[in-house]
C-alpha positions as CSV (number, residue, x, y, z in Angstrom):
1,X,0.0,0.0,0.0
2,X,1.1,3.5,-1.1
3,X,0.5,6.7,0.6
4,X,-0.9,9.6,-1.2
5,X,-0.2,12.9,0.2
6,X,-3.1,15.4,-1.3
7,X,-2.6,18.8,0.1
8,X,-6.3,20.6,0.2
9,X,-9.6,19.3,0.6
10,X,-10.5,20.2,-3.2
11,X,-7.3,17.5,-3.8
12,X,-9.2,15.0,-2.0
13,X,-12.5,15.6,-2.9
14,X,-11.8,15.5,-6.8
15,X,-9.4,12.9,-6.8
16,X,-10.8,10.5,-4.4
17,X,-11.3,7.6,-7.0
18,X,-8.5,8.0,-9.5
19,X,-5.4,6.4,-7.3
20,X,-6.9,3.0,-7.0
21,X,-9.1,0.4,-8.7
22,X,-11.9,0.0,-5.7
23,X,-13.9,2.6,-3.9
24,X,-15.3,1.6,-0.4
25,X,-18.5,3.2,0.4
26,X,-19.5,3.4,3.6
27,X,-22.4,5.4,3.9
28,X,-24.7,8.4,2.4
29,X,-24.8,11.6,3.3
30,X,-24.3,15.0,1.4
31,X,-20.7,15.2,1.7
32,X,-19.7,11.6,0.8
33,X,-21.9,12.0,-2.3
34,X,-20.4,15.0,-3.3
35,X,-17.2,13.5,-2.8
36,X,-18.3,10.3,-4.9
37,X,-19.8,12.0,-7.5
38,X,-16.9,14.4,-8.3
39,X,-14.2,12.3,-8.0
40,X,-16.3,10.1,-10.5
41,X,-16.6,13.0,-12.9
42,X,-12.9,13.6,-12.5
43,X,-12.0,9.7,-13.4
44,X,-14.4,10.1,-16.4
45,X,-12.7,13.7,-17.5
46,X,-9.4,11.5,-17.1
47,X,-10.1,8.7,-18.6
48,X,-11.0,10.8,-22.0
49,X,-7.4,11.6,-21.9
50,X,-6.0,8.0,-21.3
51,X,-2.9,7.7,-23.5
52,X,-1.5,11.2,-21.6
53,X,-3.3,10.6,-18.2
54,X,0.3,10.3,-16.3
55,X,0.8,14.0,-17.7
56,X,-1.6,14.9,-15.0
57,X,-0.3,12.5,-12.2
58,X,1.6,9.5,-12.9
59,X,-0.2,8.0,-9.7
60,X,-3.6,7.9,-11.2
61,X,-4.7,4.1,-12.1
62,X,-7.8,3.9,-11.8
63,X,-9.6,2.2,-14.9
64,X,-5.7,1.5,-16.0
65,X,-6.1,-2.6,-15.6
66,X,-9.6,-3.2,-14.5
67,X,-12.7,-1.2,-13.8
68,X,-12.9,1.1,-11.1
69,X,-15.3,-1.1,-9.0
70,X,-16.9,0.7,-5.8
71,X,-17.7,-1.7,-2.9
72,X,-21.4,0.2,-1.4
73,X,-21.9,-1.1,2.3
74,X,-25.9,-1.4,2.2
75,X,-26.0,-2.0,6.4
76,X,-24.9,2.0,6.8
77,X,-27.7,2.4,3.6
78,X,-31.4,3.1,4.8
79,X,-32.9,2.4,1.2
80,X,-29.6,-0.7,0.7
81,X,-29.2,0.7,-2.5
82,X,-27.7,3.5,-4.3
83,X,-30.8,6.0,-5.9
84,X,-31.7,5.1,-9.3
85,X,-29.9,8.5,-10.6
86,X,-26.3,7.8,-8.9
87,X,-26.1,4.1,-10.2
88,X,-27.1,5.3,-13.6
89,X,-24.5,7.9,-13.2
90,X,-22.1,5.3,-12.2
91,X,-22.9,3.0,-15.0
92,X,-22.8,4.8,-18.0
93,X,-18.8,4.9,-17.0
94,X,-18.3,1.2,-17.1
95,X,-18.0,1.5,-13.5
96,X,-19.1,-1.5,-11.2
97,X,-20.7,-1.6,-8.4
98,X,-20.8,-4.7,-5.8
99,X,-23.7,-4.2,-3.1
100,X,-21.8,-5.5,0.6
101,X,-24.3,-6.7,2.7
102,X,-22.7,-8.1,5.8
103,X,-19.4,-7.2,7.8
104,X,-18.2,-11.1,7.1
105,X,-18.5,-10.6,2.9
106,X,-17.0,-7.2,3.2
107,X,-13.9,-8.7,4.8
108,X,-13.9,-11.9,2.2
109,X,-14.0,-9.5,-0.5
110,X,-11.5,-6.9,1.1
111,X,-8.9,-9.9,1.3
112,X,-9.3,-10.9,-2.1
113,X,-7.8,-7.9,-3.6
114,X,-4.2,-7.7,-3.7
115,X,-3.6,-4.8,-1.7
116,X,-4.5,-6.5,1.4
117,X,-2.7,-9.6,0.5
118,X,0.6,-9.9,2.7
């Protein structure tokens, strides 16, 4: 695991998605969908650009070898879905989206990926 120092909260907020290939969401609220759906925008505006996207930041990978895949937590979700807006948001980017529904398969699927393999 690499460490990613973003200065402002604008940093964060905008590139939120683009450093890795999964997302963890955790739970809605106003900020956390603003911070979802502009990092999003900002991985779409990037990926338009692929073949120079290092000119930007040669630690952007998202989308570089497999979709940028965000992991949605439905116990912290009162409706245990995304709205029908955001998913169609996130879809029409090629983006996937798992639906977690207990602690036990998040932490299955967390120690799948690679980055929490020792």
């Amino acid at each position: 695991m690499k460490k990613i120092n973003l200065k402002t909260w604008q940093e964060k907020l905008f590139n939120l998605v683009v450093y890795g290939d999964v997302c963890l969401y955790l739970g809605s609220s106003i900020g956390s969908n603003a911070e979802l759906l502009a990092s999003v925008y900002r991985y779409n505006k990037l990926n338009k650009f692929k073949k120079d996207k290092k000119k930007f930041d040669k630690e952007i990978i998202a989308g570089s070898k497999n979709s940028l895949t965000f992991l949605i937590y439905t116990p912290f979700l009162k409706s245990k879905i995304f709205s029908r807006e955001i998913e169609i948001y996130l879809k029409k980017y090629n983006l996937k989206l798992e639906y977690i529904k207990s602690p036990k398969q998040l932490k299955e699927k967390l120690e799948k990926l690679t980055l929490f393999k020792n």
